[in-house]
N, C-alpha and C positions, 0 to 999 in steps of 0.2 A: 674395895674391890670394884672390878669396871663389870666382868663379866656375871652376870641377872639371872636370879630367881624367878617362878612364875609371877610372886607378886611384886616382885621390882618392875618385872615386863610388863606388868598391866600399869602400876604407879608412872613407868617411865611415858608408855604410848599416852595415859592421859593428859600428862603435862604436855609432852610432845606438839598433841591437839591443839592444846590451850595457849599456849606460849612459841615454840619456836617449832611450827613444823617442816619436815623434811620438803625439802625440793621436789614436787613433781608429787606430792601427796595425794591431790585431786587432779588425776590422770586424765584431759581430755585424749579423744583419741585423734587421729588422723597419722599423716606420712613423716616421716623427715623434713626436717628443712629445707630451706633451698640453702646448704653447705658449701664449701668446697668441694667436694665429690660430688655432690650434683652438678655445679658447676662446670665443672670440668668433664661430667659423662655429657653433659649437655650439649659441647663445643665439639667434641669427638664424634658426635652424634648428628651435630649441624642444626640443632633446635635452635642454639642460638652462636655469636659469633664474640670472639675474646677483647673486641672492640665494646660492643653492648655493656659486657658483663662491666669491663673499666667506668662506660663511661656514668655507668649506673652508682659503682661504686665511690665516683667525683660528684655526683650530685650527692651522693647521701652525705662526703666526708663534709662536702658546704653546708649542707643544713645542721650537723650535729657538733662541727667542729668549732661554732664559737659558743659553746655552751661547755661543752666540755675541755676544750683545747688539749685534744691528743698529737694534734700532728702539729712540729714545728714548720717541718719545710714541702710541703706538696711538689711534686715532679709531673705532673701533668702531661708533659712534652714528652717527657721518656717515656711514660705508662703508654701514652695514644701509637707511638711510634714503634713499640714494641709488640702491641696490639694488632695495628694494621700488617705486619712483615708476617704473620703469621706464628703461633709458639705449637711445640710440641711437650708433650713428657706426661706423668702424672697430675702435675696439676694443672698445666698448658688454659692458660687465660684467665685464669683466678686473679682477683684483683687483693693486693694484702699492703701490707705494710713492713719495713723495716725500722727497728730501733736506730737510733740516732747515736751508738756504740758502736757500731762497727762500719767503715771504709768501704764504699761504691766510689768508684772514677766519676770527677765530676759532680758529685753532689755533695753539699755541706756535711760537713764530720764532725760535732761540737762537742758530743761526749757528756752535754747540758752545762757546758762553761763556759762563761763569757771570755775565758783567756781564750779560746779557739772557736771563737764565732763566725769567723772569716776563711778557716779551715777547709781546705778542698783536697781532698788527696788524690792521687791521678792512678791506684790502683785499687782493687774489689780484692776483698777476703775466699781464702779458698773456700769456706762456708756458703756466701754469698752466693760464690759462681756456680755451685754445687745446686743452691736453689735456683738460679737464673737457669740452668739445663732442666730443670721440675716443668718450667712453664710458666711458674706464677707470675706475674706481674705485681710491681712496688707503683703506688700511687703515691705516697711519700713518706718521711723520716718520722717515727712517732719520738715522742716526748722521754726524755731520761733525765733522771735529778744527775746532778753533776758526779761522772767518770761514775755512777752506779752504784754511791758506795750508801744509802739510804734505802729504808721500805715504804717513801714516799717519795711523788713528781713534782716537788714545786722548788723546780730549780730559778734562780733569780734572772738566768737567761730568760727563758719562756712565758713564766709565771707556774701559776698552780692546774697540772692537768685534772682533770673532775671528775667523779665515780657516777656513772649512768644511773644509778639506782637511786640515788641522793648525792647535788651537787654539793649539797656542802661537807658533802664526804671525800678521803683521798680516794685514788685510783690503785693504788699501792706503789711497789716502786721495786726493783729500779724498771722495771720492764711497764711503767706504767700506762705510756699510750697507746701499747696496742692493747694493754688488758680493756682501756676505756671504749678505744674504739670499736672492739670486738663485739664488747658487751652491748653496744648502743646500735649492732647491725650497720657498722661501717663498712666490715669486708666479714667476711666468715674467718678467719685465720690471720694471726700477724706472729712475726717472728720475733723473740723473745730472748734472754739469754738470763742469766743464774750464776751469781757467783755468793749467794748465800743464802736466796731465799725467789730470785726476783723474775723467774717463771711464777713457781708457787704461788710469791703473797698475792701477784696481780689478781693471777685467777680464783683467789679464795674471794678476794673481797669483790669482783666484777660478778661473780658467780659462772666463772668458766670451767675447763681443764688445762691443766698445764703440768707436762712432763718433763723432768729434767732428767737430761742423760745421763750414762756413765759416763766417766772420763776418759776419754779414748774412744769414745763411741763414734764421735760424729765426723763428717768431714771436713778437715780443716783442726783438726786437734792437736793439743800440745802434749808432752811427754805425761807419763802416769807417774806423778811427783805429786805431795799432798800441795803442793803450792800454788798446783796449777787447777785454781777451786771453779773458775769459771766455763760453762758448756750453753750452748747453744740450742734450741729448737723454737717453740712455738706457744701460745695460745689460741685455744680453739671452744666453740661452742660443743662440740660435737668430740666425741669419743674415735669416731671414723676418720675425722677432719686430721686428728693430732697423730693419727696412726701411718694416714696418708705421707702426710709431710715430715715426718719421723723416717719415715723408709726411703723417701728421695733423696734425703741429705745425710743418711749415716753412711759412716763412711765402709768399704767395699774394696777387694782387691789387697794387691801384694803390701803390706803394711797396716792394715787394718786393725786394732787390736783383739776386737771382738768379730766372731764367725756372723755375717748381715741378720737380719730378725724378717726384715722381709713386711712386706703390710700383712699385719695382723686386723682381722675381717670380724672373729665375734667371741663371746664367750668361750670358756674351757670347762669342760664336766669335770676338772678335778677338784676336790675340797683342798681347803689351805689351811694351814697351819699358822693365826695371825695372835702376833703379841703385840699386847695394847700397854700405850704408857699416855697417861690422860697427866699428871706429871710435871711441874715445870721443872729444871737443874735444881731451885731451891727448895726441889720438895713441893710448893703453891700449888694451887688451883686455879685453872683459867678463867676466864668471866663466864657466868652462867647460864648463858647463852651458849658458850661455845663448850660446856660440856654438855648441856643438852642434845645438844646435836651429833657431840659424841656419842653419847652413852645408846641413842637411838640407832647409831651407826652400828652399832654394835651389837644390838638388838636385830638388826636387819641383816647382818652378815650370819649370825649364828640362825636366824630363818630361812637363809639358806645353805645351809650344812655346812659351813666352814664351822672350825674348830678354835675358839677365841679364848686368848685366856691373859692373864696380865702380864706384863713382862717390865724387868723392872730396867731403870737405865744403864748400860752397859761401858759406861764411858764417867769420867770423874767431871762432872759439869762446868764445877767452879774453874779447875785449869782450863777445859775444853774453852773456855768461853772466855777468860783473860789469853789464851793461845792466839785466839782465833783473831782477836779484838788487835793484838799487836802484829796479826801478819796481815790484817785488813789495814792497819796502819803503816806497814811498810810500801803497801802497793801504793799508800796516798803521799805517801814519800815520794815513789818515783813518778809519780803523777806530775808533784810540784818541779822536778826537776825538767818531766820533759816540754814544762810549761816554759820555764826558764830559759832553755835551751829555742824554746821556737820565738820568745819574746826577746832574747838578749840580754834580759836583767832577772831580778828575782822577780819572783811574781808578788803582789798586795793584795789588798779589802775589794779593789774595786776589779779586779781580774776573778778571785777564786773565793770562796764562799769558806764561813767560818768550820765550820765540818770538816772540809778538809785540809785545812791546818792543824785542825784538834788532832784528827785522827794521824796526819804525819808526826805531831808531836807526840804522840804515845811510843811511836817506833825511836825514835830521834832519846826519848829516855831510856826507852829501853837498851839500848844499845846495839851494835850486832850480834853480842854474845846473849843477846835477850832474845833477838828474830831468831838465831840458831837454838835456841834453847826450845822457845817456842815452837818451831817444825818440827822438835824431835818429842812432844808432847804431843802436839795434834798427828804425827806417825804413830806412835800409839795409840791415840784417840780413834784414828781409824781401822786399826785393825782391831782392838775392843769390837767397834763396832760391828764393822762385817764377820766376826766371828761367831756372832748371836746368830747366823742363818744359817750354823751347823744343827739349832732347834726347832728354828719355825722360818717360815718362808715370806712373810709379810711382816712388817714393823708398822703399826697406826700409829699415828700419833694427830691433834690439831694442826693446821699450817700454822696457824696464829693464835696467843693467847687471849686475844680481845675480837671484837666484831670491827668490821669496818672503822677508824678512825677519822675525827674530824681535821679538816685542813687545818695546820696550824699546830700539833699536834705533833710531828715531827720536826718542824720549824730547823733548817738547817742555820737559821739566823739566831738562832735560841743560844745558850751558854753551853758549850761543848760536854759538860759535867750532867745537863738537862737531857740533853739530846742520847747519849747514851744510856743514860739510867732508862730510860721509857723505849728504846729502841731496846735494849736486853730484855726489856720485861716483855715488849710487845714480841718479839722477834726471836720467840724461846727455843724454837723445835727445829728448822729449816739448815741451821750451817752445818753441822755434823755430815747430813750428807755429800755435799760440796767436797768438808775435809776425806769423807771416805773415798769418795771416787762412785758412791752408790747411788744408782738412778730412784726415783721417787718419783708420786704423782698426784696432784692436788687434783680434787674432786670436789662440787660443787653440793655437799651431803644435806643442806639445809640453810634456815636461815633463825638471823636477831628475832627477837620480840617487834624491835622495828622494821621489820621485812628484809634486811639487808643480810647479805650473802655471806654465807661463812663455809669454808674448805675444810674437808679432812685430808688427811697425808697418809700416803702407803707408798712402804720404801722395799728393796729389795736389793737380794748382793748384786756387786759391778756386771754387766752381762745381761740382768732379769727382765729385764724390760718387755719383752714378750709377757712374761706373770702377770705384770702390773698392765698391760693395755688388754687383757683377758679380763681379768678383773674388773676394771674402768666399764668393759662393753657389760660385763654382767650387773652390776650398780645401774648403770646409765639405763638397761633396760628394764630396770624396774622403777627407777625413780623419772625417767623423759625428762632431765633438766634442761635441755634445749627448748624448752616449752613456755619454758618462765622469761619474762622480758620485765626489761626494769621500764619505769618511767617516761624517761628519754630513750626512745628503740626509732629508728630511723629506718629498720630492717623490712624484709616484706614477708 
């Protein structure tokens, strides 16, 4: 059982102490960070000017960037240029970062693949320009393991991006240089995307927040089909930060699927109704660190009157996750095709990385009558799923079944057979949502034995996303985990 007795609650908070405690345990006091919302009240306010803020944020990416190597391609020239003409909006002169996934005019598009190294596209994603009306400013492309399809950055283009906390830890993946740079007081916020995990795992193992949308949420969204698993937004230090840039880019107006959320400001007095599944598919237990920090998580939430209780998995695992594995292998299918198609020939060894021939090869067996069979599994897997919030309103689970991992560890150069088996065990909890369409939110609840970061996940039906950034602000204000900096903090 997850949910505590008095003397499990005393057993749990000792170990707690001793071994892995909660983020923000020893509360100093003082203000907020200087965030994104600061940021931005700052320049609105004329305290300071959206040129400053950039160019503060290019000296820090120099000093922290060859230690960690988050950012492949810095834009320098657009940031200053964008800076001086003046911005307007929510986040108007915030300096951030975009993923190296998605299409800006004029700037490298590699996707982390040396077959598209040279890559320039000459239009911006309706998501993109969505943010560019916000205000923010892009200083440059952060780091992605090749076309996203890993929970780690060490694609053979760039090298290995580095986790602030300990370098010789990943950063996670696929969203991994902004989680790095986030973490290490690069910029306050960097944009992020998820098509299984890779908002979430960054921010679990940097020690941030990271929200993944519903599908259809955002702007620039594709149809509500389980195939369309990947969504867009952000990592942030800050609870405010993720709320902010969550409202400027979802999407609004005639087509929209869901009615806006609007920036959500602070907690909600309503108790919740949360089901915990501590759990992997096979039944397993995660490493003992990261139930720790469970089980404390839990203990914190029933201290403040939510109402927690076990809930068991609502989805047949084993399919879900051979489903899941052959429609993540059809996307590395047509990866390789549109690789072919922009090289003239088929692609090799020294264009595309062993991963993702593995993974087109899973599809390629499967056949098409295996990808169609497979969508009508994971259709069901998602509605299992969002069915569960006809009883309770929150779903907990770990982001991840292990603590931070060492470089090398995911090794996309590894034996395809290797790389999978540790990538299932590691990367236990996170897809399910993806398949359902359901928004989720990784929280920054504690950490290893060895100081490093570990995430809890609270998910909720397509649409909740208001519940979950309520939530986040009520955690966040009792735990102040913008308070904790790793090692390498370049921040002020």
């Amino acid at each position: 059982m997850t949910v505590f007795s008095r003397r499990r609650f005393l057993e749990a908070s000792a170990l707690l102490a001793a071994t892995a405690p909660l983020a923000g345990c020893i509360r100093p006091s003082g203000s907020m960070p200087n965030d994104a919302v600061a940021m931005a009240d700052a320049v609105r306010s004329g305290k300071t000017t959206a040129s400053a803020l950039v160019e503060a944020a290019i000296a820090r990416l120099e000093r922290a960037n060859p230690q960690i190597n988050a950012v492949a391609y810095p834009n320098y020239d657009k940031a200053r240029k964008a800076a001086a003409a003046g911005v307007t909006g929510p986040l108007g002169g915030v300096p951030t970062l975009i993923k190296d996934i998605t299409p800006e005019a004029g700037l490298p598009y590699t996707s982390g693949s040396r077959a598209f190294a040279k890559r320039v596209p000459t239009e911006t994603s309706p998501y993109l320009l969505a943010l560019e009306r916000s205000g923010a400013i892009s200083i440059g492309r952060s780091t992605t393991p090749e076309f996203g399809l890993t929970a780690t950055t060490e694609p053979l283009l760039t090298g290995a991006t580095r986790n602030p906390w300990h370098l010789g830890h990943s950063a996670g993946g696929s969203s991994g240089g902004s989680g790095a740079a986030v973490a290490a007081g690069v910029v306050p916020v960097a944009h992020a995307t998820d098509g299984g995990g890779s908002i979430r795992i960054p921010a679990s193992v940097n020690g941030l927040v990271g929200l993944k949308p519903s599908r259809g949420r955002m702007a620039g969204s594709g149809p509500d089909q389980v195939t369309n698993v990947s969504v867009a937004n952000c990592v942030s230090r800050t609870v405010r930060d993720t709320a902010a840039w969550f409202a400027a880019t979802e999407a609004t107006g005639e087509g929209a699927r869901f009615a806006p959320v609007g920036v959500v400001t602070g907690a909600s007095s309503r108790r919740l109704k949360i089901g915990l599944n501590l759990k992997r598919g096979d039944g397993s237990l995660p490493h003992g660190d990261v139930q720790n920090v469970f089980s404390n998580a839990s203990l914190l939430l029933q201290r403040l009157g939510h109402r927690v209780s076990d809930q068991s998995l609502p989805f047949d695992t084993n399919k879900s996750t051979t489903a899941f594995t052959t429609l993540w292998g059809a996307g590395a299918a047509r990866d390789i095709q549109a690789v072919a198609k922009a090289l003239g020939r088929m692609p090799g060894p020294d264009d595309l990385e062993p991963l993702t021939f593995g993974m087109a090869e899973v599809a390629r067996k499967a056949g098409e009558q295996g990808v169609q069979q497979a969508i009508a599994t994971l259709t069901e897997v998602a509605r299992s799923y969002n069915a569960q919030f006809e009883t309770i309103d929150i779903y907990m689970t770990p982001v991840l079944a292990l603590p931070p991992v060492p470089i090398g560890f995911l090794s996309t150069s590894d034996p395809f057979e290797q790389q999978q088996e540790r990538l299932n065990s590691y990367v236990a909890y996170t897809p399910v949502e993806n398949v359902a369409g359901a928004p989720s939110i990784a929280l920054p609840m504690g950490q290893s034995r060895d100081g490093l970061p570990i995430g809890i996940q609270f998910a909720t039906k397509p649409g909740g996303e208001r519940v979950l950034l309520e939530l986040a602000f009520e955690l966040e204000r009792e735990l102040e985990w913008y308070r904790n900096k790793p090692p390498l903090w370049v921040g002020e």
